[in-house]
N, CA, C and O atoms as CSV, one atom per row, in Angstrom:
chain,resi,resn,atom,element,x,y,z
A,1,UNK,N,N,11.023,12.004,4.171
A,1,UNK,CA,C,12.186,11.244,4.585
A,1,UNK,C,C,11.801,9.948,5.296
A,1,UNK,O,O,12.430,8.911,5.084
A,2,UNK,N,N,10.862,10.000,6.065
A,2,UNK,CA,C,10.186,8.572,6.364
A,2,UNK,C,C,9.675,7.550,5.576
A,2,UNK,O,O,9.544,6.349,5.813
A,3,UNK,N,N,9.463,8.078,4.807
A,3,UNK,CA,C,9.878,6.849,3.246
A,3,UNK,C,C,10.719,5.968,3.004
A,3,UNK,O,O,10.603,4.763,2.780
A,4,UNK,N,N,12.314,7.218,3.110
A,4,UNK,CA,C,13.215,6.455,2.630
A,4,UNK,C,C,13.897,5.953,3.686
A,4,UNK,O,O,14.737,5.075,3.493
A,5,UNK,N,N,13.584,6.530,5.201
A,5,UNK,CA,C,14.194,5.492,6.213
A,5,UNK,C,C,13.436,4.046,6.089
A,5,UNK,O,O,14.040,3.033,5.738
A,6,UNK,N,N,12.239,4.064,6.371
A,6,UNK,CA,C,11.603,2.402,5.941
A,6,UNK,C,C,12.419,2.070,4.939
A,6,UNK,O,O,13.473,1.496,5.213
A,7,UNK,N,N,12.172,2.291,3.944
A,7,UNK,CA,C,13.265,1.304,2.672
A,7,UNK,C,C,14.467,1.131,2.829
A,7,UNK,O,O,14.940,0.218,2.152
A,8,UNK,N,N,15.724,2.131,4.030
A,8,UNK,CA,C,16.468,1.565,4.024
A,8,UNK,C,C,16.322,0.277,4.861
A,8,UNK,O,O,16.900,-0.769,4.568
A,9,UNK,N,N,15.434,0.443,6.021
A,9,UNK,CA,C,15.689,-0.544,6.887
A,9,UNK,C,C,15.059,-1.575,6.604
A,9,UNK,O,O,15.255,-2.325,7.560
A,10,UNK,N,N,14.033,-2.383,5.440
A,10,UNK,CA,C,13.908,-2.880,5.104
A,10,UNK,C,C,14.730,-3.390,4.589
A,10,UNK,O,O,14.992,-4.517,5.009
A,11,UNK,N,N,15.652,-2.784,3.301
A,11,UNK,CA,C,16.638,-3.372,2.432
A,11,UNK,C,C,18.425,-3.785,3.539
A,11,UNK,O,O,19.491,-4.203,3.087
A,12,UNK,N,N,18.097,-3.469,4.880
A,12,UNK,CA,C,19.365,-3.800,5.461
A,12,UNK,C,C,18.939,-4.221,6.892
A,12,UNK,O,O,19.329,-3.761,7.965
A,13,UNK,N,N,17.813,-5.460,6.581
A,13,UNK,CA,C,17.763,-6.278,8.386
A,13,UNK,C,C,19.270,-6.800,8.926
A,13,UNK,O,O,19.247,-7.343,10.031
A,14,UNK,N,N,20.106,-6.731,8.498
A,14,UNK,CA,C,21.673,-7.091,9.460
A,14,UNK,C,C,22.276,-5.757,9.726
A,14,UNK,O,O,23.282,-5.641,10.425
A,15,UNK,N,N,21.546,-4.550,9.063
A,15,UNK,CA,C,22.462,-3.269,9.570
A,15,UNK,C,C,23.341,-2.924,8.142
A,15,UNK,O,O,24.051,-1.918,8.148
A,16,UNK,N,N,23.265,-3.941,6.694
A,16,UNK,CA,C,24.605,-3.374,5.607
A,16,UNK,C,C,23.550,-3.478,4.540
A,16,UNK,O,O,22.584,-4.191,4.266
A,17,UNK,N,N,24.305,-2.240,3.983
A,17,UNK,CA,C,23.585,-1.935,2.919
A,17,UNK,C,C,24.362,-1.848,1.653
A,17,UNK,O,O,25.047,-0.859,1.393
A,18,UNK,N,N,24.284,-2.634,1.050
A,18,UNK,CA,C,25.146,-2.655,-0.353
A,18,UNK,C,C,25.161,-1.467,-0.840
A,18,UNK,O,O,24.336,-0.821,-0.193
A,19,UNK,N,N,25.766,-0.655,-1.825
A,19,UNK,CA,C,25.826,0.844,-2.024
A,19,UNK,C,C,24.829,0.848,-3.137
A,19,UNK,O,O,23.965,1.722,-3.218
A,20,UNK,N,N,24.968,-0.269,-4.116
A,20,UNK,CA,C,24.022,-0.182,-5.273
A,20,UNK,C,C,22.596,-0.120,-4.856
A,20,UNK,O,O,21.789,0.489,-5.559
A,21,UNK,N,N,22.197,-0.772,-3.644
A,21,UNK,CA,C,20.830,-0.287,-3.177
A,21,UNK,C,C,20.624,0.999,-2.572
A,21,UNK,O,O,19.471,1.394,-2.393
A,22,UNK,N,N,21.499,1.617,-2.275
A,22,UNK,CA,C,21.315,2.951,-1.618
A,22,UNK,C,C,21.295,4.064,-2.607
A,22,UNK,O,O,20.840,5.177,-2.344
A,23,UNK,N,N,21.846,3.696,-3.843
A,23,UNK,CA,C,21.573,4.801,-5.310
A,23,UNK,C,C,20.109,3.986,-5.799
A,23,UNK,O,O,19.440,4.545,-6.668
A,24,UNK,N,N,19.799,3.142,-5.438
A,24,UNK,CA,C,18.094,2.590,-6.012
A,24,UNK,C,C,17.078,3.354,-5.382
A,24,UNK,O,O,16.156,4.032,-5.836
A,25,UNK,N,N,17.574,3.007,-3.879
A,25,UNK,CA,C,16.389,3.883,-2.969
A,25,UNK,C,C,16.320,5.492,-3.010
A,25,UNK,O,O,15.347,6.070,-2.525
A,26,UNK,N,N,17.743,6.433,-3.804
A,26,UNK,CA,C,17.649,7.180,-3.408
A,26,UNK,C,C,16.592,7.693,-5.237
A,26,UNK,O,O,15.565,8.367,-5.300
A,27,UNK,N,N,17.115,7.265,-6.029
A,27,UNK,CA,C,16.994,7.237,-7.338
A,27,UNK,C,C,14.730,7.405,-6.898
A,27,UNK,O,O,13.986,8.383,-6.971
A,28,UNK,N,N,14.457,5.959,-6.499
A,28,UNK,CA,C,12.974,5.520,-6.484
A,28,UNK,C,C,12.161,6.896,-5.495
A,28,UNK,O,O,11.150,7.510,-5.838
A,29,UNK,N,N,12.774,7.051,-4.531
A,29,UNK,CA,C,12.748,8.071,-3.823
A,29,UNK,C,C,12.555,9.138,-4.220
A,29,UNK,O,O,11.545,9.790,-3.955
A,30,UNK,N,N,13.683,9.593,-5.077
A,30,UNK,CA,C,13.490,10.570,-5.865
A,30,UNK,C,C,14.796,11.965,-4.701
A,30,UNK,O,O,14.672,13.153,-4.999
A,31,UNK,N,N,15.124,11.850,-4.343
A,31,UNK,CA,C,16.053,12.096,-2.879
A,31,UNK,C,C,17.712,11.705,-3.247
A,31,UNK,O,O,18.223,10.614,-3.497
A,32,UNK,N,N,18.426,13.360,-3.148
A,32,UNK,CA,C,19.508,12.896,-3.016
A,32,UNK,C,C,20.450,11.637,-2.357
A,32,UNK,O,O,20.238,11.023,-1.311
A,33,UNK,N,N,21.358,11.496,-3.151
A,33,UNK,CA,C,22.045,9.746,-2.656
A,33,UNK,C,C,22.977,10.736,-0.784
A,33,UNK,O,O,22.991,10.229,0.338
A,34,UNK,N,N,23.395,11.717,-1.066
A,34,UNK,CA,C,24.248,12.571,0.287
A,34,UNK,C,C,22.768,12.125,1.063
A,34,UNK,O,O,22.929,11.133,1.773
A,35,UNK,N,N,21.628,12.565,1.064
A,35,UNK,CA,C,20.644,12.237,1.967
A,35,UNK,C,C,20.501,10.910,2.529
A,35,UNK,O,O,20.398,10.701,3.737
A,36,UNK,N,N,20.496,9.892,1.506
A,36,UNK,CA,C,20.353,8.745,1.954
A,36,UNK,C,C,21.925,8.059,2.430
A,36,UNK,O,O,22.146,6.868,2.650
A,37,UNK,N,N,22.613,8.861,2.485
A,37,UNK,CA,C,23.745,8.593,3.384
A,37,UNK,C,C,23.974,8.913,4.893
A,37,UNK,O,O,24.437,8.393,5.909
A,38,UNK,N,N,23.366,10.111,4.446
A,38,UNK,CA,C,22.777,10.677,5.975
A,38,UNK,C,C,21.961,10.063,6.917
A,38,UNK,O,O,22.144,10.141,8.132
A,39,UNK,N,N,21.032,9.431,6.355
A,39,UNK,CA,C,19.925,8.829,7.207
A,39,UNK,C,C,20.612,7.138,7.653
A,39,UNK,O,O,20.397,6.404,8.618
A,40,UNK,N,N,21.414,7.016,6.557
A,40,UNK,CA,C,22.385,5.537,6.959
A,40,UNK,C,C,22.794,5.499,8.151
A,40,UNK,O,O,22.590,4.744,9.102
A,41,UNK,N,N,23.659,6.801,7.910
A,41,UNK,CA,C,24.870,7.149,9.335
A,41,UNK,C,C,23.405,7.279,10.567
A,41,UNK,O,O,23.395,6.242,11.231
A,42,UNK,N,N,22.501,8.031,10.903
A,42,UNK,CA,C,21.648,8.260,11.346
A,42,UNK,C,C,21.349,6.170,12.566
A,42,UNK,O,O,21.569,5.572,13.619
A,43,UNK,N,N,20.664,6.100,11.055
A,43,UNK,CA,C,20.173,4.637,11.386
A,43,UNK,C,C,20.872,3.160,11.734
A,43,UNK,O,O,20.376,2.040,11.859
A,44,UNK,N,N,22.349,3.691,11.844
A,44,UNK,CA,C,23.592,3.064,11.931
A,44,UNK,C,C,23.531,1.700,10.849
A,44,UNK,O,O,23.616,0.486,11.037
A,45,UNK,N,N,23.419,2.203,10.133
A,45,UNK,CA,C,23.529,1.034,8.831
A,45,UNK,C,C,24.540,1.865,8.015
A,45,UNK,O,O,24.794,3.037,7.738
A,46,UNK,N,N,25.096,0.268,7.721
A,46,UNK,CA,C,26.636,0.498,7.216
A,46,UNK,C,C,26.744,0.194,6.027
A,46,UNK,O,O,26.416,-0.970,5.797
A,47,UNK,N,N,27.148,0.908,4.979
A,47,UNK,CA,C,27.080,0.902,3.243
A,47,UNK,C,C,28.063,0.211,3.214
A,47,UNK,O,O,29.158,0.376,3.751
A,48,UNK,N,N,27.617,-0.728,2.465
A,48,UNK,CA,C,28.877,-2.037,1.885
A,48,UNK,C,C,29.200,-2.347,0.129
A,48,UNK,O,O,28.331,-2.196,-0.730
A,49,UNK,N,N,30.088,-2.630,-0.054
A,49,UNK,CA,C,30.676,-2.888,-1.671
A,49,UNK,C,C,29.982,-1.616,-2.362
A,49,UNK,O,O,29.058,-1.595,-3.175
A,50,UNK,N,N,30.732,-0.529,-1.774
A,50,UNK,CA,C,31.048,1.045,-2.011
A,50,UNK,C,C,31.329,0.666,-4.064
A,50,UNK,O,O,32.002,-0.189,-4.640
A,51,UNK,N,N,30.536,1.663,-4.520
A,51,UNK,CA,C,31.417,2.042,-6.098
A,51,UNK,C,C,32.154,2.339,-6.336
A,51,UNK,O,O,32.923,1.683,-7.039
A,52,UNK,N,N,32.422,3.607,-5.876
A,52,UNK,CA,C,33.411,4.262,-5.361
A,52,UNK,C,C,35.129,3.868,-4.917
A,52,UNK,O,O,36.266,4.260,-5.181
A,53,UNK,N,N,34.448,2.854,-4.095
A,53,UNK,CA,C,35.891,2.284,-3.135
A,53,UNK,C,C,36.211,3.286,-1.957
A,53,UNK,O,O,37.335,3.298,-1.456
A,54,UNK,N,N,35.004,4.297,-1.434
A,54,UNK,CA,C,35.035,4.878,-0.582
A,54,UNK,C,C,34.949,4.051,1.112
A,54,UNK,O,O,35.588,4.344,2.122
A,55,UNK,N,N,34.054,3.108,0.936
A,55,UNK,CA,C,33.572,2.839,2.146
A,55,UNK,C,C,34.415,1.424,2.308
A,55,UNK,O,O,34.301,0.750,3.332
């Protein structure tokens, strides 16, 4: 999981993380996308332009 916290916080120095990068990292990772949501909320980085239209 310390993997994919570095890559998020790499891919979100202002704290937002576009959603399409958060299915990349979880995809490259190899790590459920619920995980790398988890570690978002965790790392207070905020998923932005949701697919969904969830966020």
């Amino acid at each position: 999981m310390e993997e994919v916290k570095k890559k998020l916080q790499e891919t979100s120095p202002n704290g937002r993380l576009p959603c399409v990068m958060a299915f990349k990292i979880a995809r490259e990772c190899d790590c459920p996308i619920a995980e790398v949501g988890k570690l978002c909320n965790e790392l207070k980085i905020k998923i932005v332009g949701c697919q969904l239209g969830l966020f």
